[in-house]
Backbone bond lengths (Angstrom), bond angles and torsions (degrees), N, CA, C in turn:
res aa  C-N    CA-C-N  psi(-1)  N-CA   C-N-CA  omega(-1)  CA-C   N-CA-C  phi
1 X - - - 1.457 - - 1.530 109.99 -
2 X 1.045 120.79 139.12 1.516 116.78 169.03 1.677 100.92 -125.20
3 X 1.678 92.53 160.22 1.666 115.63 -165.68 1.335 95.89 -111.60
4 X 1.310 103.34 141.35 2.107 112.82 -178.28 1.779 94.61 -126.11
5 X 1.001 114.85 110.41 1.628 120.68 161.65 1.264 116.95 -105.22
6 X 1.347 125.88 143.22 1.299 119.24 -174.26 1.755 93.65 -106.56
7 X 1.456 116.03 127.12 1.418 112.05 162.30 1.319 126.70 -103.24
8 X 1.538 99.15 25.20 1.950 92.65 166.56 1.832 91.90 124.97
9 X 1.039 93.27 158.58 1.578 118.63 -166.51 1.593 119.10 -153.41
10 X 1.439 125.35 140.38 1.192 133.69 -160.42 1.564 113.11 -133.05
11 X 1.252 129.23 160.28 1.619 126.00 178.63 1.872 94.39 -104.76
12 X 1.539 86.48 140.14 1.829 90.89 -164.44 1.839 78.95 -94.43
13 X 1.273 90.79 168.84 2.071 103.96 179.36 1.700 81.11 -88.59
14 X 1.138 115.60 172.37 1.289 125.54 -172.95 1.750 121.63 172.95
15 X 1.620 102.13 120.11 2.035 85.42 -165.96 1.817 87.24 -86.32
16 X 1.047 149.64 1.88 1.279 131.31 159.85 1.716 132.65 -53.47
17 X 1.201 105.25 153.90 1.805 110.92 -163.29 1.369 90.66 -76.25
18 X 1.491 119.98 76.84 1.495 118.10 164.81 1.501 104.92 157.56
19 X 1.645 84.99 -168.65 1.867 86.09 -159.62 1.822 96.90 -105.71
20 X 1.567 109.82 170.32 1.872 110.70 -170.47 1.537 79.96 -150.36
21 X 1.888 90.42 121.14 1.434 81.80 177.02 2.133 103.08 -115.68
22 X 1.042 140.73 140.11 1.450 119.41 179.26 1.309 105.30 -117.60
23 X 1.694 103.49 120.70 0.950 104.21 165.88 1.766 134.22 -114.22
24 X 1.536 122.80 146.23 1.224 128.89 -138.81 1.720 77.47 -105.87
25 X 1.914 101.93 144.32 1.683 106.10 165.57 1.400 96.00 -165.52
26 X 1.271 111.95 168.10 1.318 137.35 -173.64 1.614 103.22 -113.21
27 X 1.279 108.27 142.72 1.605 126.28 174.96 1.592 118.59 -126.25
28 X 0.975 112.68 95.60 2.049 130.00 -170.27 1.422 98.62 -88.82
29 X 1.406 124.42 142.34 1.321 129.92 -173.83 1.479 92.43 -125.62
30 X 1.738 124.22 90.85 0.971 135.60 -160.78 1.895 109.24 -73.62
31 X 1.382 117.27 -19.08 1.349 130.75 -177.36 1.446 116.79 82.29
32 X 1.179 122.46 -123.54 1.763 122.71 170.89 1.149 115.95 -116.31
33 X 1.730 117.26 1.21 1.757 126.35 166.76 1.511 106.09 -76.76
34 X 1.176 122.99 167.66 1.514 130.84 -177.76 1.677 100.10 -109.31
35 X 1.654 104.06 -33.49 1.615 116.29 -173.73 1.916 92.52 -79.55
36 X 1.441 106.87 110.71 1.569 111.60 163.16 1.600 120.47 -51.18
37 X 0.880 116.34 122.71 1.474 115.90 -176.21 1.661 99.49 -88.50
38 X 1.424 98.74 136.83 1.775 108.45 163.48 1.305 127.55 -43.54
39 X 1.158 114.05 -48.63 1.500 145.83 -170.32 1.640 110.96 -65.77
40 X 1.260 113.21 -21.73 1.766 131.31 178.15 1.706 95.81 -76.11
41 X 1.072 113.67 128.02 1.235 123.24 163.11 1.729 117.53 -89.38
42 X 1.524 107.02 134.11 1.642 114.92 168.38 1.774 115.21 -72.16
43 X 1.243 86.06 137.85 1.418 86.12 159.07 1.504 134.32 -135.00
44 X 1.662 110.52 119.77 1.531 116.38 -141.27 1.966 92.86 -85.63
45 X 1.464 89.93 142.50 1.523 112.66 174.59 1.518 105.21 -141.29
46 X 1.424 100.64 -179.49 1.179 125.28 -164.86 1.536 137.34 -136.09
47 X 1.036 141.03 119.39 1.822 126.24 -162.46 1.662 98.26 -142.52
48 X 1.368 97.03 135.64 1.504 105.22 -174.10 1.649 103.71 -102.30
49 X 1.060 124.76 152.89 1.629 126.53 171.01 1.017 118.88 -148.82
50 X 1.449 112.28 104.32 1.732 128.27 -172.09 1.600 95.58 -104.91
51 X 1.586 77.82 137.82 1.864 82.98 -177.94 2.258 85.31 -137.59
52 X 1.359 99.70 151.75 1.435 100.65 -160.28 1.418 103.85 -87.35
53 X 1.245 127.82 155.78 1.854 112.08 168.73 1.477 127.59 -76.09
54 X 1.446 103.88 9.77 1.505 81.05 167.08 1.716 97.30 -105.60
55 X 1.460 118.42 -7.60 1.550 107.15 178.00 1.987 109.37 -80.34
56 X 1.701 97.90 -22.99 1.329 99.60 -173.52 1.713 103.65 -68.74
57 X 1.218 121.91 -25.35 1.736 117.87 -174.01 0.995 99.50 -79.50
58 X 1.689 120.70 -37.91 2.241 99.87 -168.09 1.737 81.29 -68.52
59 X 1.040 146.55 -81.05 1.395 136.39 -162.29 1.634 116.03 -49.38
60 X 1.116 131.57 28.06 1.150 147.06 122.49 1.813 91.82 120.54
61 X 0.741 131.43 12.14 1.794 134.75 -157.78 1.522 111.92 -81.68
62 X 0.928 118.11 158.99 1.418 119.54 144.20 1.414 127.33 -106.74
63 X 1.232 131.21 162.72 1.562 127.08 162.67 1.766 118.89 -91.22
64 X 1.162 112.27 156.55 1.813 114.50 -177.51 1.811 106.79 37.16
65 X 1.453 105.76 69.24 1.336 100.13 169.40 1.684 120.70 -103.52
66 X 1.541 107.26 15.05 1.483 110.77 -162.77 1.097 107.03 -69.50
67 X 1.430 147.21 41.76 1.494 119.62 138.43 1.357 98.25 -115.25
68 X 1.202 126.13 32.89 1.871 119.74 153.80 1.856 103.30 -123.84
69 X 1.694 93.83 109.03 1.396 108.21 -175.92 1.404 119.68 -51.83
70 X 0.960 116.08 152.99 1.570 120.35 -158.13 1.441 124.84 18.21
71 X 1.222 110.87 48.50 1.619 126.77 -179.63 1.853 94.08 -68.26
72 X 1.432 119.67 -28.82 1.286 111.83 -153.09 1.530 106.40 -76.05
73 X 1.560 110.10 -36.80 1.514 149.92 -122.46 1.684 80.82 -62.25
74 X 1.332 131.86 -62.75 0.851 111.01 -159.86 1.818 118.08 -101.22
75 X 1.725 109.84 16.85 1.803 121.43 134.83 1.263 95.33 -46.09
76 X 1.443 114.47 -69.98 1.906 127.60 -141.96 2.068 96.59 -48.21
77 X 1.402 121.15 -46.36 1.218 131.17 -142.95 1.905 75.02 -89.22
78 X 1.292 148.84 -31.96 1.106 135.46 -145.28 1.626 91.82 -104.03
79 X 1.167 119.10 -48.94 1.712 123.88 -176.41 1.630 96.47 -81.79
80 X 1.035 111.47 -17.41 1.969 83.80 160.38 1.394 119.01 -97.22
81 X 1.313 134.02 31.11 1.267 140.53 168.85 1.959 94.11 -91.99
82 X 1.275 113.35 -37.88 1.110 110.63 -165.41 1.539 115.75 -91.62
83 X 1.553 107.12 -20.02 1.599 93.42 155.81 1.689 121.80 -89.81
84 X 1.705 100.36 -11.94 1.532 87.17 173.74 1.267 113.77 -59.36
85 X 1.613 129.88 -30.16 1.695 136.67 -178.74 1.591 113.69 -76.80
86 X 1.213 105.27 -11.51 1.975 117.18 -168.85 1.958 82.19 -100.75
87 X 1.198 132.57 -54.84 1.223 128.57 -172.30 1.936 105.89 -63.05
88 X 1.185 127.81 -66.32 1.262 128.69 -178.04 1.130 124.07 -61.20
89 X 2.002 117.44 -18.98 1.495 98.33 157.38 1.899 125.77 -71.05
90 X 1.718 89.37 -24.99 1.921 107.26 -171.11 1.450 69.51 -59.17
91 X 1.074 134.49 -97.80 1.139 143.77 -108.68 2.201 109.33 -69.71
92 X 1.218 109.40 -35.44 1.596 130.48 152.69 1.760 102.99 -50.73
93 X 1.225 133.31 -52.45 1.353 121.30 -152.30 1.600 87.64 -106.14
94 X 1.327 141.96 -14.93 1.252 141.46 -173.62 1.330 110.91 79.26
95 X 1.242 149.06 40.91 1.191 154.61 169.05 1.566 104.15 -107.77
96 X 1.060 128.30 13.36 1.868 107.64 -173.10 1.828 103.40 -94.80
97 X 1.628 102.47 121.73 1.350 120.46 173.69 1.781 107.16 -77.14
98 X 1.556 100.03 -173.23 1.279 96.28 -150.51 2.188 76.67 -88.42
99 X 1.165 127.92 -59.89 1.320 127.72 161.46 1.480 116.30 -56.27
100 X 1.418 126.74 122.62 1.504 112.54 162.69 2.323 105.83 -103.71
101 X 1.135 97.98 -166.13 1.462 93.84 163.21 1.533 104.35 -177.04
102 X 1.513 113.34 152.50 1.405 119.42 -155.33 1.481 86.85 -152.00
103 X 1.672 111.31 120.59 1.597 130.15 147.28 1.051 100.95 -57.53
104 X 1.964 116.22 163.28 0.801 105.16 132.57 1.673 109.10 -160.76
105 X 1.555 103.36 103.84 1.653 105.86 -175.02 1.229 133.61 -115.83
106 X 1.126 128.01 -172.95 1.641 117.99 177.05 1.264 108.53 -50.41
107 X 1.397 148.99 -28.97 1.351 130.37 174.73 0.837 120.67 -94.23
108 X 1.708 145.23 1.02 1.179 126.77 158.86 1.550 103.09 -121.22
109 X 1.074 148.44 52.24 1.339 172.53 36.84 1.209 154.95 32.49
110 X 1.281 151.96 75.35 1.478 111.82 176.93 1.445 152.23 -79.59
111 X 0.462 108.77 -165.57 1.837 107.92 -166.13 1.418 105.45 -73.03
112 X 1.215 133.15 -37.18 1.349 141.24 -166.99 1.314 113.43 -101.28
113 X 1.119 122.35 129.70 2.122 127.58 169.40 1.702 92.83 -32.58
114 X 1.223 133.01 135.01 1.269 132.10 155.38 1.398 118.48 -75.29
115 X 1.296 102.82 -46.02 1.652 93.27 -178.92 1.422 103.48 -126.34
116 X 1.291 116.62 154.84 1.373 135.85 155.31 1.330 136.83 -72.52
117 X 1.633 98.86 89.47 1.414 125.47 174.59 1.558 124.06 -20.47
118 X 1.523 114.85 -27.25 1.375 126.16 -168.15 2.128 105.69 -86.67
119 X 1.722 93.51 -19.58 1.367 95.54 -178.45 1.393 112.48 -111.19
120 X 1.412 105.97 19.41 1.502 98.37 176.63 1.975 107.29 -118.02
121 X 1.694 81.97 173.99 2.174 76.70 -170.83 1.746 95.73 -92.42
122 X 1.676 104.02 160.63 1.497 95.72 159.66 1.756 115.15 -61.64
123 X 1.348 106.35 145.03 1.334 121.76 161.44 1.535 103.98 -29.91
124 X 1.147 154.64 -94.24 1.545 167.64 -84.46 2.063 79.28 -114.93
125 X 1.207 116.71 -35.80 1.442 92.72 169.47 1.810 121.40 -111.95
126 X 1.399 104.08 29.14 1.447 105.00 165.95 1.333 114.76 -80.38
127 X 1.054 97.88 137.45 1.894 110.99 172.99 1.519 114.78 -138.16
128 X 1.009 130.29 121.20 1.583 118.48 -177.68 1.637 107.13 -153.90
129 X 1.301 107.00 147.70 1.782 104.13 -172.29 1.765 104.83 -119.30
130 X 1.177 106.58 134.87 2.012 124.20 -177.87 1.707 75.26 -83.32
131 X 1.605 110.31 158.57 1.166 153.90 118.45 1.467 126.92 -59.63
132 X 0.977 122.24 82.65 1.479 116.54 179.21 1.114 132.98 -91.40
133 X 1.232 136.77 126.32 1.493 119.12 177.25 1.884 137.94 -66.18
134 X 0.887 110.08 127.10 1.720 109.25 178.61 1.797 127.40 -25.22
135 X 1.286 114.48 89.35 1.670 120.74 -152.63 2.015 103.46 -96.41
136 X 1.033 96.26 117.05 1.771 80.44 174.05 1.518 118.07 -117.12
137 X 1.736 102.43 35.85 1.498 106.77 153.93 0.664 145.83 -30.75
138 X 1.488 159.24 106.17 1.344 148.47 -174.87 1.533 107.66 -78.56
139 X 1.405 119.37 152.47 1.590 113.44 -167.11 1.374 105.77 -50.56
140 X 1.032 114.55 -42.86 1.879 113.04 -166.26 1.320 92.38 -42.82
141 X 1.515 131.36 -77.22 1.219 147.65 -144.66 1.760 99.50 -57.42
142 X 0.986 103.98 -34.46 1.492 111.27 -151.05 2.111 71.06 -79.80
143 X 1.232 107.41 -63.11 1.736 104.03 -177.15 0.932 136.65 -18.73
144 X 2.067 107.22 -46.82 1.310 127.41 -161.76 1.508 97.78 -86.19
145 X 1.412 114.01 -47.38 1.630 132.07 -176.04 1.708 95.08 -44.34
146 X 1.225 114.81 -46.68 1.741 106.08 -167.91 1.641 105.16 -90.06
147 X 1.269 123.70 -41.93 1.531 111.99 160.16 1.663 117.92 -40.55
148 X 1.268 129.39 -47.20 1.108 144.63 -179.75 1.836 112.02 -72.53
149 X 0.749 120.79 -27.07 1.411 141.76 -174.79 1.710 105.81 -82.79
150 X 1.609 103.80 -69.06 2.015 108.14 155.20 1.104 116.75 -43.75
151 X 1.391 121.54 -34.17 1.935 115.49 -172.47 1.400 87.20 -77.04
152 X 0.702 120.07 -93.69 2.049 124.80 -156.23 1.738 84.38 -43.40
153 X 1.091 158.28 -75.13 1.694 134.16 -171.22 1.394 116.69 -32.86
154 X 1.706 117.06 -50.98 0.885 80.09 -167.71 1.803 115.99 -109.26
155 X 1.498 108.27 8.11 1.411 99.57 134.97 1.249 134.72 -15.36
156 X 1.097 115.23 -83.85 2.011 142.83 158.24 1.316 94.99 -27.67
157 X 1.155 116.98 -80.16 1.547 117.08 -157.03 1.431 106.77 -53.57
158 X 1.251 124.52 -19.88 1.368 136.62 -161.52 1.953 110.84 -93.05
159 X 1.211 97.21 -48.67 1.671 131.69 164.76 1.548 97.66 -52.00
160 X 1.270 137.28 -57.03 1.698 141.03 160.55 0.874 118.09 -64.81
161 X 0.879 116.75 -37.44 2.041 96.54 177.30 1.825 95.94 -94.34
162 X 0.875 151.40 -7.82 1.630 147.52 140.67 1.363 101.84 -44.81
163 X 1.384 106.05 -71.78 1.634 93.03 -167.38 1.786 128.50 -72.56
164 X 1.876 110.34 5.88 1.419 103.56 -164.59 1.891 76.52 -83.46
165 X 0.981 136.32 -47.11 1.622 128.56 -178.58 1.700 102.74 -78.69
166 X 1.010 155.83 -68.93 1.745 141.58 177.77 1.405 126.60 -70.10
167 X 1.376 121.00 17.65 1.195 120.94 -172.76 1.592 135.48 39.43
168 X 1.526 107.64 5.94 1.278 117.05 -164.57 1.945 98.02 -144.60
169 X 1.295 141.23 -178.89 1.144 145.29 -140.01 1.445 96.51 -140.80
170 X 1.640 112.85 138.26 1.680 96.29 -151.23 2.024 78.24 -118.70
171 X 1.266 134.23 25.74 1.297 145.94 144.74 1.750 131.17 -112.44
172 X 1.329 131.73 129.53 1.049 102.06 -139.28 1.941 77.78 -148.46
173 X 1.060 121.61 171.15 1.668 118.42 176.87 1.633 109.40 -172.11
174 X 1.594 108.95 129.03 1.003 123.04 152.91 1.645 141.03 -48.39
175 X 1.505 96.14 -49.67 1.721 94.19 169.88 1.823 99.06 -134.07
176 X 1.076 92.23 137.75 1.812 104.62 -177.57 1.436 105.91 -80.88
177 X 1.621 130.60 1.33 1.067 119.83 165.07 1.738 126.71 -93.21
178 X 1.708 98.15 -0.29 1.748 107.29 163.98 1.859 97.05 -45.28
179 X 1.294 89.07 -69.36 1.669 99.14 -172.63 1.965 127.71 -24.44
180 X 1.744 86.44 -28.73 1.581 93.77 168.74 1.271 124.14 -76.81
181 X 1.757 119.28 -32.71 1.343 118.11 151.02 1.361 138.62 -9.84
182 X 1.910 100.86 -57.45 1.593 85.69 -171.85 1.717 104.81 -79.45
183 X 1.271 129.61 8.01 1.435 104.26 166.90 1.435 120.63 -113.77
184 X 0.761 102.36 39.99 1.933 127.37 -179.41 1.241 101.18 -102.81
185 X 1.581 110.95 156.49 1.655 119.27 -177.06 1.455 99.11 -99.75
186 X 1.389 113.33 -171.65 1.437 112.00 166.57 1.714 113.41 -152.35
187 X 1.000 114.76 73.14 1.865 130.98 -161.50 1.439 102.98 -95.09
188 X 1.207 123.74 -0.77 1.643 131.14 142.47 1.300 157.56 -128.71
189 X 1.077 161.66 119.55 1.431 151.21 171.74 1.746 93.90 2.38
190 X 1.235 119.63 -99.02 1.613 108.65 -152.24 1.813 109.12 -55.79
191 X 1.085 79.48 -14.64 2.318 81.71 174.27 1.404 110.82 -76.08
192 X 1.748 103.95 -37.22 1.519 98.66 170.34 1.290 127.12 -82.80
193 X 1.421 118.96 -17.72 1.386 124.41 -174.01 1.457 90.78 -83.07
194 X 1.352 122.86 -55.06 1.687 99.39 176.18 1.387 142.66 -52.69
195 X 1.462 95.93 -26.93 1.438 102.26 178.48 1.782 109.90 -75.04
196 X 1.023 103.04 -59.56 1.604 110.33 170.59 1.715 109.05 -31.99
197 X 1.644 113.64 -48.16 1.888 109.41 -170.86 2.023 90.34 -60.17
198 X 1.342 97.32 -42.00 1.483 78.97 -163.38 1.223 135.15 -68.71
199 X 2.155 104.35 -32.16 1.353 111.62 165.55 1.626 105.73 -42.19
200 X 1.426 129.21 -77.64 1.296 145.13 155.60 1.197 102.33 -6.96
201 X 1.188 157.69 -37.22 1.875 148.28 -172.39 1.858 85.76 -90.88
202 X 1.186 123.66 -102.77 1.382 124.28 160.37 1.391 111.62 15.81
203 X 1.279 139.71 -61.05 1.217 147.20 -170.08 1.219 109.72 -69.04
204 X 1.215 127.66 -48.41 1.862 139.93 -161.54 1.661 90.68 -93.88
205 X 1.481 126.02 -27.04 1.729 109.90 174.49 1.209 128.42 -65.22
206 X 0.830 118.03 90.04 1.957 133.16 -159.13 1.428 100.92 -136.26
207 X 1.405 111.68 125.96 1.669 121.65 -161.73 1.814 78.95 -85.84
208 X 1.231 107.30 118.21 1.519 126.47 -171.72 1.374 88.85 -112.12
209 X 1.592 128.13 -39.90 2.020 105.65 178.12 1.357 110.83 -50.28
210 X 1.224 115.42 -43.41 1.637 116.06 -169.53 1.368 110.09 -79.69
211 X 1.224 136.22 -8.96 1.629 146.94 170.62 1.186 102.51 -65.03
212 X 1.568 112.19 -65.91 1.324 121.46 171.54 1.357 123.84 -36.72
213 X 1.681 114.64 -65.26 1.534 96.03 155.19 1.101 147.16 3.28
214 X 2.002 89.44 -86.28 1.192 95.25 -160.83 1.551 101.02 -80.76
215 X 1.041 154.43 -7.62 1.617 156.52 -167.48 0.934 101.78 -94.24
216 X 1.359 129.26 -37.71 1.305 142.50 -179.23 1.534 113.70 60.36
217 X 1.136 88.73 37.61 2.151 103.54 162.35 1.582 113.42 -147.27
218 X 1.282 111.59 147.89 0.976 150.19 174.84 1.512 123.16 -80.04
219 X 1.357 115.13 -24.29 1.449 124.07 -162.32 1.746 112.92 -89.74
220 X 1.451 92.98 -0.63 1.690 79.16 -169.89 1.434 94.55 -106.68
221 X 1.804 103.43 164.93 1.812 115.77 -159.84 1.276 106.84 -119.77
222 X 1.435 115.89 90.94 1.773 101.61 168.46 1.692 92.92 128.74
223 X 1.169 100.31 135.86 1.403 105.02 -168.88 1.443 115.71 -85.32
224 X 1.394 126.44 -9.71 1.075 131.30 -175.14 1.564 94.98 -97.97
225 X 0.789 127.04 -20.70 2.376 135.13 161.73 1.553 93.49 -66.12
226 X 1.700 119.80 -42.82 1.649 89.89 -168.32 1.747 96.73 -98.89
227 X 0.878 143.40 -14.50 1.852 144.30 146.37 1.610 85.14 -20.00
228 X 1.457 118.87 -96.96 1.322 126.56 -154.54 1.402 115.54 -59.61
229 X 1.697 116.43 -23.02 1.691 95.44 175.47 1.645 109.15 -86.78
230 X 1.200 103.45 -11.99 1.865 109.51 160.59 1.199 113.48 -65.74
231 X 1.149 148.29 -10.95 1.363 144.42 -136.22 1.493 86.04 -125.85
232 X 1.518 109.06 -57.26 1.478 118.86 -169.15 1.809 102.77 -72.01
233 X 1.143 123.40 -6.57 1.103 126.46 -167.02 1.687 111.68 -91.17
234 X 1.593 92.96 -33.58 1.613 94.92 172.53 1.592 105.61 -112.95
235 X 1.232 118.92 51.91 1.524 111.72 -174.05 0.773 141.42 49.38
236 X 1.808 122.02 42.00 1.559 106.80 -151.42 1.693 71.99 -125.34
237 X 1.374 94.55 157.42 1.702 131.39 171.04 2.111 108.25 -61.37
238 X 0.994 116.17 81.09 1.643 117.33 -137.63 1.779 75.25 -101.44
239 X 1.279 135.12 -49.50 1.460 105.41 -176.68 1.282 126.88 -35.32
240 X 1.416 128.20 -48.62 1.570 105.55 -150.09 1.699 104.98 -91.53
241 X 1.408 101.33 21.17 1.899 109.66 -173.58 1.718 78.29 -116.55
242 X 0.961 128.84 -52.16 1.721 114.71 -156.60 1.286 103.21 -88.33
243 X 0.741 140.75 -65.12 1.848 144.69 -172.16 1.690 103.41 -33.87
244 X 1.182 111.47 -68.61 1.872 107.77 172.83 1.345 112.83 -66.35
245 X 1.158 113.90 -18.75 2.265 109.93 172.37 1.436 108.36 -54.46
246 X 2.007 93.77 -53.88 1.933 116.57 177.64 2.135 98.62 -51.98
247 X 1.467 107.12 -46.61 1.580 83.26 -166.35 1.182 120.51 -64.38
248 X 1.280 108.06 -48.90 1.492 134.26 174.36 1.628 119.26 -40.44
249 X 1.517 118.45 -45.59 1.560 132.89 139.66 1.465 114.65 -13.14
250 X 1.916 72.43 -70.98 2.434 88.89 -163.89 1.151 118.43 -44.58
251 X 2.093 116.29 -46.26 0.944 132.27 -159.17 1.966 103.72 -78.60
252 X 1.340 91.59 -37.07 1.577 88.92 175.99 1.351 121.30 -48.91
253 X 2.062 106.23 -51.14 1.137 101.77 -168.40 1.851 126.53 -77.49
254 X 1.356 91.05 9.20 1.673 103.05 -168.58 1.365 101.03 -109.35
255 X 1.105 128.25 -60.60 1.312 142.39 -154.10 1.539 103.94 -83.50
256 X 2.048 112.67 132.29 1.075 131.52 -28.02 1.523 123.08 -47.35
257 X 1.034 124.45 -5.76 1.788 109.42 -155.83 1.111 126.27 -86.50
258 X 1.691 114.87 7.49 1.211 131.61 -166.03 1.290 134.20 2.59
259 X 1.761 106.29 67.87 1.471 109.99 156.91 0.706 133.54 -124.25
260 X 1.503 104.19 46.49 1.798 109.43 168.74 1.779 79.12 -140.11
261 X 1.257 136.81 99.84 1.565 117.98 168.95 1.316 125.56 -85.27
262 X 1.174 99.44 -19.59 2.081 118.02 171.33 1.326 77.98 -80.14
263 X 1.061 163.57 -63.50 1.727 137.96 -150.03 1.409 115.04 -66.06
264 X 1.973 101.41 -42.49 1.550 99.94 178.59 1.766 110.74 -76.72
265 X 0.946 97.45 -20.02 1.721 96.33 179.76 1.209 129.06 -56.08
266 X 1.782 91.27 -48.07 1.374 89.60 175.07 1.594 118.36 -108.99
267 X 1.365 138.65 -11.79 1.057 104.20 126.89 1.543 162.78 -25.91
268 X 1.502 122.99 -46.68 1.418 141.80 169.56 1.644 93.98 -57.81
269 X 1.878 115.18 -46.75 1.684 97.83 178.23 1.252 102.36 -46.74
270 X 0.976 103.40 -81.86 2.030 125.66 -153.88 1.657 109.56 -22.21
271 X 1.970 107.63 -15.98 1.566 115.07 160.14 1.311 119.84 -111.15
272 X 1.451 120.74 11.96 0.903 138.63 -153.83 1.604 128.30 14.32
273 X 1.478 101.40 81.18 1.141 132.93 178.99 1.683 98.14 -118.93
274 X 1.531 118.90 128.68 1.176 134.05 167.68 1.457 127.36 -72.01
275 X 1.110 131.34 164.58 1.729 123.93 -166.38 1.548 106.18 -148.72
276 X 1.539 112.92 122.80 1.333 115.70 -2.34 1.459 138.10 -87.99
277 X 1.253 146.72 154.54 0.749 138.31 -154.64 1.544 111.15 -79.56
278 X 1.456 101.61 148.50 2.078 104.10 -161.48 1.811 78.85 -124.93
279 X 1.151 130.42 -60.92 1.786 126.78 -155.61 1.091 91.08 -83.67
280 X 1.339 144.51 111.68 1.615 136.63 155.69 1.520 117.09 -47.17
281 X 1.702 100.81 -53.28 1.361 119.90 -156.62 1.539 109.48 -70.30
282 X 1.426 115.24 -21.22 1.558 124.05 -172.33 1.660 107.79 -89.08
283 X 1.263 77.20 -32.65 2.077 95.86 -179.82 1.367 121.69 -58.23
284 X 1.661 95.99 -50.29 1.499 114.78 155.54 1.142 134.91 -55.51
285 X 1.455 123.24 -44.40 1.393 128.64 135.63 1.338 125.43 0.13
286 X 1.078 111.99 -86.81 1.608 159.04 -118.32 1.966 75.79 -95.64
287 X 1.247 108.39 -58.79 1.773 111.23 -173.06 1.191 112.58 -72.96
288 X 1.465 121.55 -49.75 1.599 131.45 170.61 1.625 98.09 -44.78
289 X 1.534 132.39 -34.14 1.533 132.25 -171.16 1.430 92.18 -75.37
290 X 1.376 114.70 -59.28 1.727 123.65 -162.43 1.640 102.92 -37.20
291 X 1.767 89.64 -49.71 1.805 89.78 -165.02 1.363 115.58 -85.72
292 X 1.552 120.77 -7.95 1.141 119.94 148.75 1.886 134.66 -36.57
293 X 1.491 91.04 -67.29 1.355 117.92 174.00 1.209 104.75 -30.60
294 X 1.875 109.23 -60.33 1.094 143.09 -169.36 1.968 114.33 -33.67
295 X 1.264 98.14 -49.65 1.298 131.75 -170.73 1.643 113.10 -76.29
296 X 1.575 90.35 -41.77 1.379 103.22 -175.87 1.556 127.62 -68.83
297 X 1.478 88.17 -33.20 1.957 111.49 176.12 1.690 96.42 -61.04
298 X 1.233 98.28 -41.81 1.873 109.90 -149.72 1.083 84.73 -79.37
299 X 1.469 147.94 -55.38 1.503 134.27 178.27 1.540 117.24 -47.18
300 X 1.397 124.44 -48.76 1.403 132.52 -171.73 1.580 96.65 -67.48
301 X 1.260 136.82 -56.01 1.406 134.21 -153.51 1.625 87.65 -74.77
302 X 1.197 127.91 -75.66 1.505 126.27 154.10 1.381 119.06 34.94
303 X 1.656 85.29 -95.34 1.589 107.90 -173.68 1.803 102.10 -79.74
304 X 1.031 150.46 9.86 1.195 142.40 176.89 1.683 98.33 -107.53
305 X 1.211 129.92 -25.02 1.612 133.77 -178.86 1.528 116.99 -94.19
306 X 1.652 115.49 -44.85 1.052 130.83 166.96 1.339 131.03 -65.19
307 X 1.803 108.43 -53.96 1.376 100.31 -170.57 1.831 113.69 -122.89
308 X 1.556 93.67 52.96 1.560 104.54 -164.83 1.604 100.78 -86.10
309 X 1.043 158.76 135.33 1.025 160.66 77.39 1.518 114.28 61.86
């Protein structure tokens, strides 16, 4: 069983159209006793919860209210219901990092306050313990599971803040079992060559009708060309999201069949993966990180163009 205490929570400054609240907690790994032992050490984490201002007013809020003291107090008690449910699934499936983070806007939302602020406790005295089941992961696994776990979040998270300005989801997929990929190993040539086609499919699914739209041309070829003239369109810093989409592409379209070997070469650098490749599993790594990163740029430029204030 493990124990989640919350020790207090703060409003972050923030130039986004909404409020960031962070809240601080402890995670106790109680063992198979119910009585917490002293002797167990906590371990302090952290979860952020941005909720946007036009979702914070239908739920009755205001934005920038800090010179009325504890104006937040009872936001704080309503957005920690929602990381207590974002923490106990991480923590059930084994994915919970030492930071988590949770949108939360008109599109993945509803319209109505969910819960009633008057029946819930402040954060700083929640305490509550998961049931967990008996895991015999080895760290790697448990590693890959939470790398893999951040990609598909912040996919999502990325897919919502696209659609609170396009009404539509700017990631898009043919088969929902790519998605099982990233928590798969890769301890051979055909494990790695598969995993790689699929990262590579995943990558090029980019809702290109709605690009079109908004670009309002037709002429460009390849969805990762209309990613970047979108990118450049709202000012966003489009190298360090497009350049590894292009390697990650190259390597797909070559690798195993090697007929482009200057393509796989220098692609596999640009993650610095060596050629030919001898560790599958590190290699895999190493790309599952790339497209992380990948994700990570694309969230920050994102939310600084989209949901600025």
């Amino acid at each position: 069983m493990i124990k989640v205490k919350c020790n207090g929570w703060r409003v972050l400054p923030s130039s986004l159209d909404g409020i960031e609240l962070l809240f601080i907690y402890s995670t106790t790994n109680m063992g198979e006793s119910s009585d917490l032992k002293k002797d167990i050490p906590e371990e302090q984490r952290s979860i952020k919860v941005s909720i946007s201002g036009s979702r914070a007013i239908t739920w009755g809020f205001q934005i920038w209210q800090f010179s009325q003291p504890g104006y937040y107090n009872d936001l704080a008690k309503l957005l920690y219901e929602f990381a207590k449910i974002h923490i106990t699934e991480k923590i059930k499936d084994g994915t919970l990092k030492q930071h988590e983070e949770i949108f939360l806007l008109t599109s993945n939302s509803t319209t109505n306050r969910p819960y009633d602020v008057n029946l819930l406790n402040e954060p700083s005295e929640s305490e509550f313990v998961i049931e967990t089941m008996p895991k015999e992961n080895i760290s790697e696994e448990i590693q890959q599971n939470q790398l893999a776990a951040s990609i598909i979040e912040k996919r999502d998270i990325i897919n919502a803040i696209f659609h609170q300005t396009n009404k539509a989801k700017l990631f898009t997929i043919d088969e929902e079992r790519r998605i099982l990929e990233f928590f798969r190993t890769a301890n051979t040539l055909e494990e790695f060559s598969h995993r790689v086609t699929s990262l590579g499919g995943l990558v090029g699914q980019i809702n290109i009708d709605v690009l079109k739209t908004i670009l309002l041309n037709d002429q460009i070829s390849g969805s990762i060309n209309y990613l970047e003239k979108y990118l450049i369109s709202i000012k966003c810093n489009w190298e360090p999201i497009i350049t590894p989409l292009r390697k990650i592409n190259r390597i797909r379209q070559s690798f195993p069949v090697h007929n482009d070997i200057a393509g796989i070469i220098e692609g596999l650098k640009y993650f610095d993966i060596d050629y030919p490749v001898e560790n599958y599993q590190l290699s895999w790594q190493k790309l599952l990180q790339g497209y992380h990163k990948v994700l990570e740029a694309l969230l920050t430029e994102l939310k600084n163009s989209l949901l600025k204030k």
